[in-house]
N, C-alpha and C positions, 0 to 999 in steps of 0.2 A: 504494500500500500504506500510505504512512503517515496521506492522508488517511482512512482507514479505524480508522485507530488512533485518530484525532480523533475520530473520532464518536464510539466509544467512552467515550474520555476525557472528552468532552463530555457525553453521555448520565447517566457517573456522578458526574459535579460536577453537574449537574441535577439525579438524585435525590437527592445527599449531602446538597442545603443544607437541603430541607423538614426530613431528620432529623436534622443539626447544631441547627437551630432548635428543635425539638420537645425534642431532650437538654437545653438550656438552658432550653426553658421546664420542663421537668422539674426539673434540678437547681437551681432557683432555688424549689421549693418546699420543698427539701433543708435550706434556710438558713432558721433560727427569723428568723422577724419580716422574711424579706425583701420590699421591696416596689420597683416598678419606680421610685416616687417619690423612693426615699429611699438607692437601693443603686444602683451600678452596677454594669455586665456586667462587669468585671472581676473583682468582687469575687466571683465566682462560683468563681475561681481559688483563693480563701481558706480555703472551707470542705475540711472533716474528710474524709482518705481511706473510702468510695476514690472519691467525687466530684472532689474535687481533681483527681486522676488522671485522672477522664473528660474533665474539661471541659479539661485540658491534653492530652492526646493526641487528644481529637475536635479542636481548635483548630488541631493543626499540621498535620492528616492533612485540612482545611479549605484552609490556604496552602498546601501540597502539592498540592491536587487544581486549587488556582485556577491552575496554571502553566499549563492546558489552555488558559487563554484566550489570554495573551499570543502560546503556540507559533503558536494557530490563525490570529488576526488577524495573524501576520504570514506564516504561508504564505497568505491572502487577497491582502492586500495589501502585498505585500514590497518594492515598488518605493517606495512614499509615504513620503516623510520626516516625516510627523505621526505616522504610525500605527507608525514606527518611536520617535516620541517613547512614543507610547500601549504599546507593547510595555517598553519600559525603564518606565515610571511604575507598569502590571502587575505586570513582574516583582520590585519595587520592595514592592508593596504585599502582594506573596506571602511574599516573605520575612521582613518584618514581621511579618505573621501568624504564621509558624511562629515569627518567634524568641520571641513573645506567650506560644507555648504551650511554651516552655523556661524563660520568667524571668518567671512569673505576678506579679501582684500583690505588690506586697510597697514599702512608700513609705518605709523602711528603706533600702531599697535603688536606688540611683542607676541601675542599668542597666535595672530596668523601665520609669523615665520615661522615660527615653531611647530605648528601643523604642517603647513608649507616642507618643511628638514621632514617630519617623519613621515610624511607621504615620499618624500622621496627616498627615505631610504631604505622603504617598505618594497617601493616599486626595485628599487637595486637588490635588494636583496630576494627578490619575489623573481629573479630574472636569475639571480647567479643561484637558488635553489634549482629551478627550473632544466639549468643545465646537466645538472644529475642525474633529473627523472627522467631526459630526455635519452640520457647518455645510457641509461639501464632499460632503457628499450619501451616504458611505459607514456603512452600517449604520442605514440612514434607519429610525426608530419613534418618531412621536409620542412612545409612552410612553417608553423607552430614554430618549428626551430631557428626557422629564418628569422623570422618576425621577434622570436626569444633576444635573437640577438640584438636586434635592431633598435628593440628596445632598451638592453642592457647597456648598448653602447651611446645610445642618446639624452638618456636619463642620465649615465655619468659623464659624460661634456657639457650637459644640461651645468650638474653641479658645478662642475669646473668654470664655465662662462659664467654663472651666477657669483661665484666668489671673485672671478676678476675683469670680469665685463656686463657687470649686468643690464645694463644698458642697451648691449648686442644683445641679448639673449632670445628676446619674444620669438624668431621665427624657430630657432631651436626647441623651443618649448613647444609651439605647436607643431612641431614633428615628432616629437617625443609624446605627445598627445595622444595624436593622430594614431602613433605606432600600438600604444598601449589600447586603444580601443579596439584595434584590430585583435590584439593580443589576448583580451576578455571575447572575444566574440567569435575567434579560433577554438579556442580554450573553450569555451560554453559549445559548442559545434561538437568538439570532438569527445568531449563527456556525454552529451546529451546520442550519440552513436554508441557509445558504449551501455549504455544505458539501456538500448531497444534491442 
């Protein structure tokens, strides 16, 4: 019964992420003068109700829906100690998200960066687990692996330009975005195949 509820949960974090992504590219044409160059997805949190509003409650009701992955990958594989690291680094990166979509933007303010550092280093470490599980032949996809990396490697030059160019950094970040949505929707895809 409850794998049944997975699919489900699975299915609607699958269609969620297309039109979480679509909201953003929306509300980013909401913001005079925004451009991917020159702003980052954060900033998206900035703008004038009742945008503000969207992009913070599509953001947390996003880390909400990603729990599906971690429950799933460990009723798969529950006995592996990697994939139990993979499920902690998960659920790690979910709640992040949600706390994203409670203490938006705001560089005033100390506890955004600070969610801001453990989102990211949820997402790095959710990538360098990931290469284990990959590497032990569990949830085998070329792409998955590709996209693993893609991620792994944009998030930590993410960090890198953040500490000493952050100024350059917005289109980095939305590539690093970009990548990780793919990476939850790979990821949800090929649980939810194992599953049926």
């Amino acid at each position: 019964m409850m794998r049944s509820y997975e699919k489900y949960f699975l299915i609607l974090f699958i269609c969620y992420l297309p039109l979480y992504l679509a909201l953003l590219l929306y509300l980013r044409t909401k913001i005079r003068g925004y451009t991917v160059r020159q702003h980052m997805v954060s900033v998206l949190a900035t703008s004038e109700e009742p945008w503000r509003s969207m992009f913070n409650v599509s953001t947390i009701l996003y880390g909400a829906l990603s729990f599906v992955l971690p429950f799933s990958l460990y009723s798969i594989h529950r006995s592996d100690l990697v994939v139990t690291r993979g499920v902690a680094t998960l659920l790690g990166a979910g709640i992040a998200t949600i706390l994203i979509g409670f203490f938006p933007m705001d560089r005033q303010f100390k506890v955004h960066n600070i969610i801001g550092f453990l989102a990211f280093l949820s997402v790095l470490f959710t990538g360098g687990v990931f290469f284990t599980i990959f590497s032990q032949g569990m949830l085998f996809s070329p792409l998955m692996e590709l996209i693993n990396f893609a991620v792994f490697v944009t998030t930590f030059l993410l960090g890198i330009s953040l500490l000493f160019r952050p100024e350059h950094s917005s289109l980095l970040e939305w590539v690093a975005f970009l990548c990780a949505l793919a990476w939850n929707f790979l990821l949800a895809s090929l649980l939810l195949i194992k599953l049926f």
